[in-house]
ChimeraX commands (.cxc) that place a marker at each C-alpha (Angstrom):
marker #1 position -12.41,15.37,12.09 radius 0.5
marker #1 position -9.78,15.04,9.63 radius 0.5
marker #1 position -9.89,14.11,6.32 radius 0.5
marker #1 position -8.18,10.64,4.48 radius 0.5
marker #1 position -7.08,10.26,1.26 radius 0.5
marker #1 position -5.66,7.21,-0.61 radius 0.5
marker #1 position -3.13,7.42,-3.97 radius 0.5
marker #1 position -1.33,4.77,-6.00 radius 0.5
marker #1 position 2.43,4.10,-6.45 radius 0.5
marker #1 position 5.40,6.59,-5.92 radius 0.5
marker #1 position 8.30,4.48,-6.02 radius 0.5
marker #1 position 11.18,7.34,-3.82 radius 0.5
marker #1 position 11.04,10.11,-6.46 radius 0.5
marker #1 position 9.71,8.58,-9.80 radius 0.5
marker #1 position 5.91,8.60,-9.37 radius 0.5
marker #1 position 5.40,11.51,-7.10 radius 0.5
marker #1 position 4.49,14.06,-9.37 radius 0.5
marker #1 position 1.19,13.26,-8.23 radius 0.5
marker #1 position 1.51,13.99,-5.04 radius 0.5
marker #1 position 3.46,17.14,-5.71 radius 0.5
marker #1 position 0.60,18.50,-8.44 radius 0.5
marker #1 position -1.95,17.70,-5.24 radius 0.5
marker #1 position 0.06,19.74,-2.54 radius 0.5
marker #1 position -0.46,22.86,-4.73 radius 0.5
marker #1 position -4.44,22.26,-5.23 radius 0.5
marker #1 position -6.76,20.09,-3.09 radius 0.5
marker #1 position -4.25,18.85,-0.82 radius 0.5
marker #1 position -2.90,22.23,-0.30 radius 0.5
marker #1 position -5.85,23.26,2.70 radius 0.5
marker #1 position -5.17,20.02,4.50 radius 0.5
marker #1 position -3.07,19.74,8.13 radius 0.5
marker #1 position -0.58,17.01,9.84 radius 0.5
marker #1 position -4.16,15.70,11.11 radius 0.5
marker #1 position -4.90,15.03,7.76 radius 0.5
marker #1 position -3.61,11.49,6.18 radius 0.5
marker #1 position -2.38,10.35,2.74 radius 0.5
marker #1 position -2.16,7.11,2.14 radius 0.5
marker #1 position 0.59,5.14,-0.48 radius 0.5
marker #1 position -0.51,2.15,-1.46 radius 0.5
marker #1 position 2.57,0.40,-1.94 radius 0.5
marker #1 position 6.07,0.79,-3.44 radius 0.5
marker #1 position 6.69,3.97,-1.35 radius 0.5
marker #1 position 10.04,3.87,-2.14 radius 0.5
marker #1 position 11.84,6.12,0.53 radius 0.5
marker #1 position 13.60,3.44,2.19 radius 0.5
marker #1 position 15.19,1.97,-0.56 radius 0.5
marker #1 position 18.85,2.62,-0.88 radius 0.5
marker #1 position 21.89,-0.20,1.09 radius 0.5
marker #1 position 23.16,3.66,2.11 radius 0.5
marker #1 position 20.89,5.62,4.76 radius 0.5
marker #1 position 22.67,8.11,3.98 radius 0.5
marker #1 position 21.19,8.18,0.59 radius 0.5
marker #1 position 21.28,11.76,-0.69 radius 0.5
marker #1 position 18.07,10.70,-2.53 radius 0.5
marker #1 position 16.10,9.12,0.45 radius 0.5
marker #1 position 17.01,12.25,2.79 radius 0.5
marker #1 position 15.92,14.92,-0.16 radius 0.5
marker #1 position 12.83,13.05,-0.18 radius 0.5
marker #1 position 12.42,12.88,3.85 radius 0.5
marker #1 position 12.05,16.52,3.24 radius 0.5
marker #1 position 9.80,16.61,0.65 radius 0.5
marker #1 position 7.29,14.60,2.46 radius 0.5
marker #1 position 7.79,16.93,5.87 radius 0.5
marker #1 position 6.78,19.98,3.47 radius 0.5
marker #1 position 4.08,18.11,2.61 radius 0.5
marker #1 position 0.94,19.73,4.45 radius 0.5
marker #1 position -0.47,16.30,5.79 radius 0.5
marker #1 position 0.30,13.27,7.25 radius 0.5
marker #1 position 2.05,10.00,5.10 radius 0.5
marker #1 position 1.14,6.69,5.69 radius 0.5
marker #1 position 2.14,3.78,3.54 radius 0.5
marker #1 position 1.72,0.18,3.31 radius 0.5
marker #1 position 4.87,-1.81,1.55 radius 0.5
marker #1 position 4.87,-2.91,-1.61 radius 0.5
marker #1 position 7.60,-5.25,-3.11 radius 0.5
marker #1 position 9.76,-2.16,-4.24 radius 0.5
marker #1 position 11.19,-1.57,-0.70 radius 0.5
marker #1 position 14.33,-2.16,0.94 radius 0.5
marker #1 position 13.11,-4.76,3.63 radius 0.5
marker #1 position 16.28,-5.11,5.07 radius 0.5
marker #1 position 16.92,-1.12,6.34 radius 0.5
marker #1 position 12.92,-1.02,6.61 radius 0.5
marker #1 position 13.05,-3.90,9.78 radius 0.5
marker #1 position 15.92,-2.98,10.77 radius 0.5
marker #1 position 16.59,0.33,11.42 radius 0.5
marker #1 position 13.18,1.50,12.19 radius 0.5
marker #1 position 11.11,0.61,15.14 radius 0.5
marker #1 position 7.59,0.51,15.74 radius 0.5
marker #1 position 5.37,1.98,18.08 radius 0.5
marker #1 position 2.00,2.33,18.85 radius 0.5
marker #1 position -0.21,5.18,17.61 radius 0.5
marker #1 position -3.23,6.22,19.06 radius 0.5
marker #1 position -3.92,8.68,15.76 radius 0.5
marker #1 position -4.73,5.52,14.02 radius 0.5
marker #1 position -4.93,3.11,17.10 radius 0.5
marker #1 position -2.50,0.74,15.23 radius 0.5
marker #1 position 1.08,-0.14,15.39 radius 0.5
marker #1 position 3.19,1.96,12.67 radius 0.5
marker #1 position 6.89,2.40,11.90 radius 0.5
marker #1 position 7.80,5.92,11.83 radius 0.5
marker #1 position 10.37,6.56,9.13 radius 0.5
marker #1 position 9.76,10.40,9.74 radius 0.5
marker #1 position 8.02,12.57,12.14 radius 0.5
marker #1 position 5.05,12.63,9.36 radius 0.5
marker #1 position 5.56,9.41,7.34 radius 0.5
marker #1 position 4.56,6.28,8.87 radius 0.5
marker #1 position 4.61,2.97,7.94 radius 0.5
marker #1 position 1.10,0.90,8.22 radius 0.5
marker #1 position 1.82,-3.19,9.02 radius 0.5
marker #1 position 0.53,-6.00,6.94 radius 0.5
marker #1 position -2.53,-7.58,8.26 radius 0.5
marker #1 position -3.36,-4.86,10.51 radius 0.5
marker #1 position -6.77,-2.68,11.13 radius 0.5
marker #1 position -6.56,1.25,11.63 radius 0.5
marker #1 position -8.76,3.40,12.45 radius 0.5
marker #1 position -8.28,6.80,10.16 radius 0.5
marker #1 position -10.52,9.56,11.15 radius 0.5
marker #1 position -13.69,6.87,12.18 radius 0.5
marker #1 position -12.73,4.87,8.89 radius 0.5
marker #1 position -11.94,1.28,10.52 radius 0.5
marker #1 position -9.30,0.17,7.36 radius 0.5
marker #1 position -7.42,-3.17,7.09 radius 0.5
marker #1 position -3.94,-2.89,5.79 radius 0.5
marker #1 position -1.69,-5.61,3.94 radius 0.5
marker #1 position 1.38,-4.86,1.46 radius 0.5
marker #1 position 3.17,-7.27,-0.12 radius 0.5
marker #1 position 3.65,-8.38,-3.79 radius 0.5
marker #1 position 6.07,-9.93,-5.94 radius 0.5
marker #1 position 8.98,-8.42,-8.36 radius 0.5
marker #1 position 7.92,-10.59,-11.58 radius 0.5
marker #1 position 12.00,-8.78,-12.76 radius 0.5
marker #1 position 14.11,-10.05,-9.64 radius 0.5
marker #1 position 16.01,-11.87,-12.62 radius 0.5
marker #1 position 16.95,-8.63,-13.34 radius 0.5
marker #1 position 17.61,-7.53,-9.97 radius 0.5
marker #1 position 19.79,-7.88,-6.94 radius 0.5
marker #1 position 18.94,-9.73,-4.18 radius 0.5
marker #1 position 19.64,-7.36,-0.99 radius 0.5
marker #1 position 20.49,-4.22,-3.30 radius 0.5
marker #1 position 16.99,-4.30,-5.36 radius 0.5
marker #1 position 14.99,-6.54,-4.53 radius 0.5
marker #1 position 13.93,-8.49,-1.08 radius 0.5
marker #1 position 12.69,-12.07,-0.56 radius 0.5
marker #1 position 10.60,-10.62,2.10 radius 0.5
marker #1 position 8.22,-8.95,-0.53 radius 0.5
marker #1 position 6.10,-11.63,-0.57 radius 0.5
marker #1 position 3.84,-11.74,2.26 radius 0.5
marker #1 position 4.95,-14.41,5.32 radius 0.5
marker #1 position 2.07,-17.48,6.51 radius 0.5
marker #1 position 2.41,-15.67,10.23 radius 0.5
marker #1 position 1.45,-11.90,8.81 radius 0.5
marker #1 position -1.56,-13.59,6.72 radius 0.5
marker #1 position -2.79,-15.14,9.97 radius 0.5
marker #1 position -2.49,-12.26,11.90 radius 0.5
marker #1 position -4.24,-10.40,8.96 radius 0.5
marker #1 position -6.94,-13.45,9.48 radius 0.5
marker #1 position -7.27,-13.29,12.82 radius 0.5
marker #1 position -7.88,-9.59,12.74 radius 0.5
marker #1 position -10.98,-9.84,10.81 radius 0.5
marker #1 position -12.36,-12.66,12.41 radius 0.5
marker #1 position -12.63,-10.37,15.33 radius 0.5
marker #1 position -13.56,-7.26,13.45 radius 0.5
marker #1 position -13.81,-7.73,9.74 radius 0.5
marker #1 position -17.57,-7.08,9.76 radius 0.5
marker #1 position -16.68,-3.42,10.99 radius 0.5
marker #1 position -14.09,-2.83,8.33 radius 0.5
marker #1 position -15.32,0.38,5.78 radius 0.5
marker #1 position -12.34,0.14,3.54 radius 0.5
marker #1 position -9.45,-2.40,2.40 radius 0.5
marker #1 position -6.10,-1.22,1.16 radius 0.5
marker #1 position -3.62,-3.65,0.28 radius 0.5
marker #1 position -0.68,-3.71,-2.54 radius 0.5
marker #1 position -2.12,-6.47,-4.60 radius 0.5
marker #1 position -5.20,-6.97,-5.92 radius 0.5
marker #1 position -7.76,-9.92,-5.14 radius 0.5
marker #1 position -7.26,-13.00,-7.32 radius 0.5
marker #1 position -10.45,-12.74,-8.92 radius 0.5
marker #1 position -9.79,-9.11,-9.46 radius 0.5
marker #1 position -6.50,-10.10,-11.27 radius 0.5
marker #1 position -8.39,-12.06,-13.50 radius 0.5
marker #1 position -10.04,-9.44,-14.82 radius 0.5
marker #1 position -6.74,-7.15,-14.76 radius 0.5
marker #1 position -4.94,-9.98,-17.21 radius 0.5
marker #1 position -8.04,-9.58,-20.14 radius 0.5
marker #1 position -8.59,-6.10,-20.08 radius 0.5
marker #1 position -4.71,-5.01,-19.97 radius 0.5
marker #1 position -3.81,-8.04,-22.42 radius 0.5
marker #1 position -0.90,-8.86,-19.90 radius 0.5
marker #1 position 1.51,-11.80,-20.70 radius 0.5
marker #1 position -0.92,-12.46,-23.38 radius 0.5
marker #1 position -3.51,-13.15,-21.34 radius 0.5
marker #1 position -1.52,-15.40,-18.93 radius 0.5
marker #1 position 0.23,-15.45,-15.66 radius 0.5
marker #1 position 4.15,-14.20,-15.84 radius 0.5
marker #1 position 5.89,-17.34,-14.28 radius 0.5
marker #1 position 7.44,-15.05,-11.41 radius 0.5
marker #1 position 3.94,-13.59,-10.85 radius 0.5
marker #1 position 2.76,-17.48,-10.14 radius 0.5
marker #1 position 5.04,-16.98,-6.24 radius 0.5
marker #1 position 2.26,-14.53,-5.70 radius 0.5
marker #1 position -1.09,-16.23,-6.59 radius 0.5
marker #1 position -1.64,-17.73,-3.30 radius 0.5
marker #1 position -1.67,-14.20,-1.71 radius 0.5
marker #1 position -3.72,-12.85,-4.28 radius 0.5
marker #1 position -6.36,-16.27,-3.19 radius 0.5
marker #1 position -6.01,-14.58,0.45 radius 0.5
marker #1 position -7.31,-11.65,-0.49 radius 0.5
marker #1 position -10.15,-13.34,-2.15 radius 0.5
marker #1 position -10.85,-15.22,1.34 radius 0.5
marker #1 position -10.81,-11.27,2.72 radius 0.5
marker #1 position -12.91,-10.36,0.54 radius 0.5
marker #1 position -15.49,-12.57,2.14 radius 0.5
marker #1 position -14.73,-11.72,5.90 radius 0.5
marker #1 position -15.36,-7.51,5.09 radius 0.5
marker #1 position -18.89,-7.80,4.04 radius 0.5
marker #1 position -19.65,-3.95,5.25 radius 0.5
marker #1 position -16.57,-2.34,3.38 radius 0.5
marker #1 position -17.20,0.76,0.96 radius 0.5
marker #1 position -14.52,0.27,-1.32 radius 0.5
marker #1 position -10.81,-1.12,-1.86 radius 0.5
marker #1 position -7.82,-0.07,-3.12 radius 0.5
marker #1 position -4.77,-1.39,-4.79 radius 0.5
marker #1 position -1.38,-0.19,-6.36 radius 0.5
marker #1 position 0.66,-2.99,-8.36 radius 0.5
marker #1 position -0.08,-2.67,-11.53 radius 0.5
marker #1 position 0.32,0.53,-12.65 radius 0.5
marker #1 position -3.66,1.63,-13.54 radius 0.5
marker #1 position -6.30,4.00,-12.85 radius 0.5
marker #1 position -9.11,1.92,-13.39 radius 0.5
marker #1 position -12.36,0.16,-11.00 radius 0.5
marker #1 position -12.76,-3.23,-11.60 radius 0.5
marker #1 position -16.14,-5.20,-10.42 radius 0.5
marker #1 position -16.53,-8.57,-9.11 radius 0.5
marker #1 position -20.18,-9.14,-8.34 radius 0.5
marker #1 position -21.48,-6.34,-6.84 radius 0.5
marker #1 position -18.13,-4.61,-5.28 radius 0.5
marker #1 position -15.72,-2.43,-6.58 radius 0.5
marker #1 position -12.22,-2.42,-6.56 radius 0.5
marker #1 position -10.12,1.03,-7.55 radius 0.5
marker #1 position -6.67,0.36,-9.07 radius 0.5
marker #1 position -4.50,3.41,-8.63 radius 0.5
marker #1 position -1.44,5.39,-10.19 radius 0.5
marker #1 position -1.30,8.19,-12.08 radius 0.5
marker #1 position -4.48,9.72,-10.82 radius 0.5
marker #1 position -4.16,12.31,-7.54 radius 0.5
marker #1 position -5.32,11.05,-4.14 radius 0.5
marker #1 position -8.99,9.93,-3.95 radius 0.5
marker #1 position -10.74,11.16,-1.01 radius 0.5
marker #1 position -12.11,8.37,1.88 radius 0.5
marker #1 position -15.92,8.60,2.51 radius 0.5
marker link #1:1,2 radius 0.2
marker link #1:2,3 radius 0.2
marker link #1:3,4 radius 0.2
marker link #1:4,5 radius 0.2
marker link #1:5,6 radius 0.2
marker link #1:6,7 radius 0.2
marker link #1:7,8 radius 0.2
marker link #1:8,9 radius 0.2
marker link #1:9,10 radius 0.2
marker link #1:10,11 radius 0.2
marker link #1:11,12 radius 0.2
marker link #1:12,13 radius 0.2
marker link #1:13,14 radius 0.2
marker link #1:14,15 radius 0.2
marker link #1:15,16 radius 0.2
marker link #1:16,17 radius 0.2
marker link #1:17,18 radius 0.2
marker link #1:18,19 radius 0.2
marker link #1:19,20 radius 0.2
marker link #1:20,21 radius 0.2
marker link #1:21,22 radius 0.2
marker link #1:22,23 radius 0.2
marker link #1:23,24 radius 0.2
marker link #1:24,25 radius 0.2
marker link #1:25,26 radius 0.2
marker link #1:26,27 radius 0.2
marker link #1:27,28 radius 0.2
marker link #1:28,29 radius 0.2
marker link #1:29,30 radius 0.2
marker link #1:30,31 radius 0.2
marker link #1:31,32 radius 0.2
marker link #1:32,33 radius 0.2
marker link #1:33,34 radius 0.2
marker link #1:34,35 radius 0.2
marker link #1:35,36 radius 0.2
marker link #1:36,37 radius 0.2
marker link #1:37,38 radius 0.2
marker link #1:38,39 radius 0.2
marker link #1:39,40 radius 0.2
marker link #1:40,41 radius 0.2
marker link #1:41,42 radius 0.2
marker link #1:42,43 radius 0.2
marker link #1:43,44 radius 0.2
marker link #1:44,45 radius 0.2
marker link #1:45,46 radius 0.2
marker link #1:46,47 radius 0.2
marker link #1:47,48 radius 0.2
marker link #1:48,49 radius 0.2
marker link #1:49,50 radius 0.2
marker link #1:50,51 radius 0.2
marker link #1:51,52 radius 0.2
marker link #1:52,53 radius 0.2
marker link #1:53,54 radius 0.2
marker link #1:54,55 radius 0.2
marker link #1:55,56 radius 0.2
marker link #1:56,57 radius 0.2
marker link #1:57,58 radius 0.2
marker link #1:58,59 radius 0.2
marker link #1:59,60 radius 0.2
marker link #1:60,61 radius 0.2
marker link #1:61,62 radius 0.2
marker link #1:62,63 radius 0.2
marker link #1:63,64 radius 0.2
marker link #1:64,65 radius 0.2
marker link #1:65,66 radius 0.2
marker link #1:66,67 radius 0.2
marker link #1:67,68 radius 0.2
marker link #1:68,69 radius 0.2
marker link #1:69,70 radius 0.2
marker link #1:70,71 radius 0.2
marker link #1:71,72 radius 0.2
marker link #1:72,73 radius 0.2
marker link #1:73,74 radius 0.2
marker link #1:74,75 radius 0.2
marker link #1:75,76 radius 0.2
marker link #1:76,77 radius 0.2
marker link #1:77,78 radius 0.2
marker link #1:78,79 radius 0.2
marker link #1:79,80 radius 0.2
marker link #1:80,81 radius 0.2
marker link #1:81,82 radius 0.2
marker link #1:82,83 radius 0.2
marker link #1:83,84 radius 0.2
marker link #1:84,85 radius 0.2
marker link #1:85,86 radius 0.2
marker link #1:86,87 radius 0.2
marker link #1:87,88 radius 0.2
marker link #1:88,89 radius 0.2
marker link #1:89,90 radius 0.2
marker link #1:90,91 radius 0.2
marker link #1:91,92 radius 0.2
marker link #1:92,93 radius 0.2
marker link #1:93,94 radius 0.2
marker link #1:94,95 radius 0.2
marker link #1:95,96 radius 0.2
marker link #1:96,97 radius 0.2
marker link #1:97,98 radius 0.2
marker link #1:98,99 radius 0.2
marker link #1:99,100 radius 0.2
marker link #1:100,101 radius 0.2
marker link #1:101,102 radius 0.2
marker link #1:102,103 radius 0.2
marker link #1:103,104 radius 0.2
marker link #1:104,105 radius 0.2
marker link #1:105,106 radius 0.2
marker link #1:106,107 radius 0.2
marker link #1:107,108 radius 0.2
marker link #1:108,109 radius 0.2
marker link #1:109,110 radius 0.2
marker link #1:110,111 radius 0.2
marker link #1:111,112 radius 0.2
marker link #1:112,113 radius 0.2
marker link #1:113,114 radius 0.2
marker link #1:114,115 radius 0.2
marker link #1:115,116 radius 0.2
marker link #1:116,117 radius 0.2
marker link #1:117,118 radius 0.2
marker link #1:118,119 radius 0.2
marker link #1:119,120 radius 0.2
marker link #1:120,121 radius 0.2
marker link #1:121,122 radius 0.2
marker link #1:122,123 radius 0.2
marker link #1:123,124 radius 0.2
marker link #1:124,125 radius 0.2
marker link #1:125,126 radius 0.2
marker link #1:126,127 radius 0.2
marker link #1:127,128 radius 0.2
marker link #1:128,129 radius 0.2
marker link #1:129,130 radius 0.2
marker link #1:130,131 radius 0.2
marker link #1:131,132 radius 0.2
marker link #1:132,133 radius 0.2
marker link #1:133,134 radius 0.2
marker link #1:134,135 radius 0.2
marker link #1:135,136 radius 0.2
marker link #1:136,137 radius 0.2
marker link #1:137,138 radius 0.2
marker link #1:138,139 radius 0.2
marker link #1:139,140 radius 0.2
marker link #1:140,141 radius 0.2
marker link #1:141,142 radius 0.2
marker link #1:142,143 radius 0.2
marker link #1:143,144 radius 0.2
marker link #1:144,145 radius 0.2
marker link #1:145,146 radius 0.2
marker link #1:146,147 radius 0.2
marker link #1:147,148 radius 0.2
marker link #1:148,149 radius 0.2
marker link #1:149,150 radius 0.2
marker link #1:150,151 radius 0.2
marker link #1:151,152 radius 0.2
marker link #1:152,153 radius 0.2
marker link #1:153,154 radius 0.2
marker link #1:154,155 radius 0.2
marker link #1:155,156 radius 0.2
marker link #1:156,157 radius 0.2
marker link #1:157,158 radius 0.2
marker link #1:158,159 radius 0.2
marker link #1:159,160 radius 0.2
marker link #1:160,161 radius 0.2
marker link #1:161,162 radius 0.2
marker link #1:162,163 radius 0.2
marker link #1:163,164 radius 0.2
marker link #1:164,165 radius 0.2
marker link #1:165,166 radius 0.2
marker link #1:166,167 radius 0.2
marker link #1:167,168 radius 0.2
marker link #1:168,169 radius 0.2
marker link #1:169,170 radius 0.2
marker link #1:170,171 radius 0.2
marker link #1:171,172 radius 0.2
marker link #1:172,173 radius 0.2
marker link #1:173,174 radius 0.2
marker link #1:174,175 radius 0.2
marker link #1:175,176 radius 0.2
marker link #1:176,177 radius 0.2
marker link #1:177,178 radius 0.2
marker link #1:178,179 radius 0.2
marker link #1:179,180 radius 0.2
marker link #1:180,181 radius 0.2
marker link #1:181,182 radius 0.2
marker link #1:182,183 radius 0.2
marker link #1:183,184 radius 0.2
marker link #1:184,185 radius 0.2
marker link #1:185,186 radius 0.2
marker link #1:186,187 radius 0.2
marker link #1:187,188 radius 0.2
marker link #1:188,189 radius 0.2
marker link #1:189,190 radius 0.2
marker link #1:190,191 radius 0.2
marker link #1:191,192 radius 0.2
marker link #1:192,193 radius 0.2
marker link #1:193,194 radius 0.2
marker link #1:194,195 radius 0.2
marker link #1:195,196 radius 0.2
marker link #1:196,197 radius 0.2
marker link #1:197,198 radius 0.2
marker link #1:198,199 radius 0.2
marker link #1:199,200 radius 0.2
marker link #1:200,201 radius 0.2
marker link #1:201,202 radius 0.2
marker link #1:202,203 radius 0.2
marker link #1:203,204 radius 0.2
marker link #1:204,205 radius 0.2
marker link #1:205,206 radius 0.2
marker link #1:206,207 radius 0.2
marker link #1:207,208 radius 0.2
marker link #1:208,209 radius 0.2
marker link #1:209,210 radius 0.2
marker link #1:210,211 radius 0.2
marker link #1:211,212 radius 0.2
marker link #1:212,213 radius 0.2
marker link #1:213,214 radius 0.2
marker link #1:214,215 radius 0.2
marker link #1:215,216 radius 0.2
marker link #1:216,217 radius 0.2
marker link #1:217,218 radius 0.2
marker link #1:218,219 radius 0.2
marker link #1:219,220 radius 0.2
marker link #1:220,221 radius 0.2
marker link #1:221,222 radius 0.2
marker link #1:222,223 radius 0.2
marker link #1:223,224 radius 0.2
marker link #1:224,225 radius 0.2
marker link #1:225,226 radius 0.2
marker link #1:226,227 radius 0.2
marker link #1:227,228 radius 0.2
marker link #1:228,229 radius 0.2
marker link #1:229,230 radius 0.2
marker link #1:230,231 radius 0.2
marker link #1:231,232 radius 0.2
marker link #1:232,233 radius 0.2
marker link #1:233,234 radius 0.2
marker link #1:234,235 radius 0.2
marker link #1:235,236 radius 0.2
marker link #1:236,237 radius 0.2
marker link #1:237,238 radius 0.2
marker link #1:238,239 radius 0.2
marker link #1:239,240 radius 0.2
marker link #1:240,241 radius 0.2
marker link #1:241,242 radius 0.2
marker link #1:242,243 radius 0.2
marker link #1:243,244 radius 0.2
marker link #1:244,245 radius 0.2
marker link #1:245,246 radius 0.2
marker link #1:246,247 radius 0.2
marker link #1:247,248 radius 0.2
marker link #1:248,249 radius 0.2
marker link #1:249,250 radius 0.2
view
């Protein structure tokens, strides 16, 4: 059976050192039955052009790559090109509905349950930009960041049919109650919620509801904020990733 491994951030070329440094090592004896997974701000559709230079150097790169690439979104995506231009189909690898944006780089859908290698995971990307004032709307940043009503209730209505069987979470965002926790010990905003942040709270209060409906998961992961760091609320943990190379799935 193949193996599954789950890593932080990239954003297109800027954070994939990581990945790179874990070709040449551990990742280096792995196959195309083999996943890694992004959580969030992939960044390889990101560019208005699709002819991007950029975005087709780094379709290579990930081909090279040994493994398989799945990703969910995060909010550093180009939504637009992303829905647009790529079409889903259904995968029986993962038994899920991904995007294919290359032969070996897949997108995974918010809301959605895969099953990676007998791991049954539940998907959901998504966040908020707290420096659209500083960015572009439809050049560098995308209203559609923040998670829709219809793709939380699909995510819902997933696990009330099979949340109990879930092993792991991955999602872009942490929980609410998690971000609590991320605000003291990183001293962000001085403690407080960035006003653009605020558009994303009631997500973040989702994930605290799915929280509750995956009692049997082993662990969750999140990208977003730019740490390597586990974070517990009650008796669960919750793995922040970014810097650090893929962790393996158990």
């Amino acid at each position: 059976m193949g193996k599954v491994f789950v890593c932080g951030d990239v954003h297109g070329d800027l954070d994939i050192a990581k990945l790179n440094k874990f070709a040449r090592g551990d990742g280096a004896s792995l196959t195309k039955e083999d996943f890694v997974v992004v959580a969030g701000d992939m960044g390889i559709v990101w560019s208005t052009d699709q002819n991007s230079v950029r975005e087709l150097i780094l379709r290579d790169r990930y081909e090279e790559y040994p493994w398989t690439t799945l990703f969910i979104d995060g909010n550093h995506e180009n939504f637009h090109r992303l829905r647009s231009e790529f079409y889903p189909r259904y995968e029986s690898r993962v038994e899920g509905v991904v995007t294919p944006i290359t032969e070996h780089v897949w997108h995974l859908h918010r809301g959605c349950l895969y099953n990676l290698h007998g791991h049954k995971v539940f998907c959901f990307g998504g966040g908020v930009s707290i420096d659209a004032d500083r960015r572009t709307q439809g050049v560098s940043y995308w209203p559609e960041e923040i998670p829709s009503h219809m793709e939380m209730k699909r995510g819902m209505d997933a696990l009330r049919q099979q949340g109990e069987d879930v092993d792991y979470v991955i999602t872009h965002c942490p929980p609410q109650s998690v971000m609590t926790q991320v605000f003291a010990t990183l001293k962000l905003h001085g403690g407080s919620e960035h006003p653009r942040s605020l558009l994303e709270k009631p997500f973040r209060e989702y994930l605290d509801e799915v929280i509750r409906m995956t009692p049997s998961r082993k662990g969750w992961f999140f990208g977003h904020m730019h740490i390597d760091q586990d974070y517990q609320v009650d008796f669960d943990v919750f793995s922040g990733l970014y810097n650090q190379q893929p962790v393996q799935l158990l």
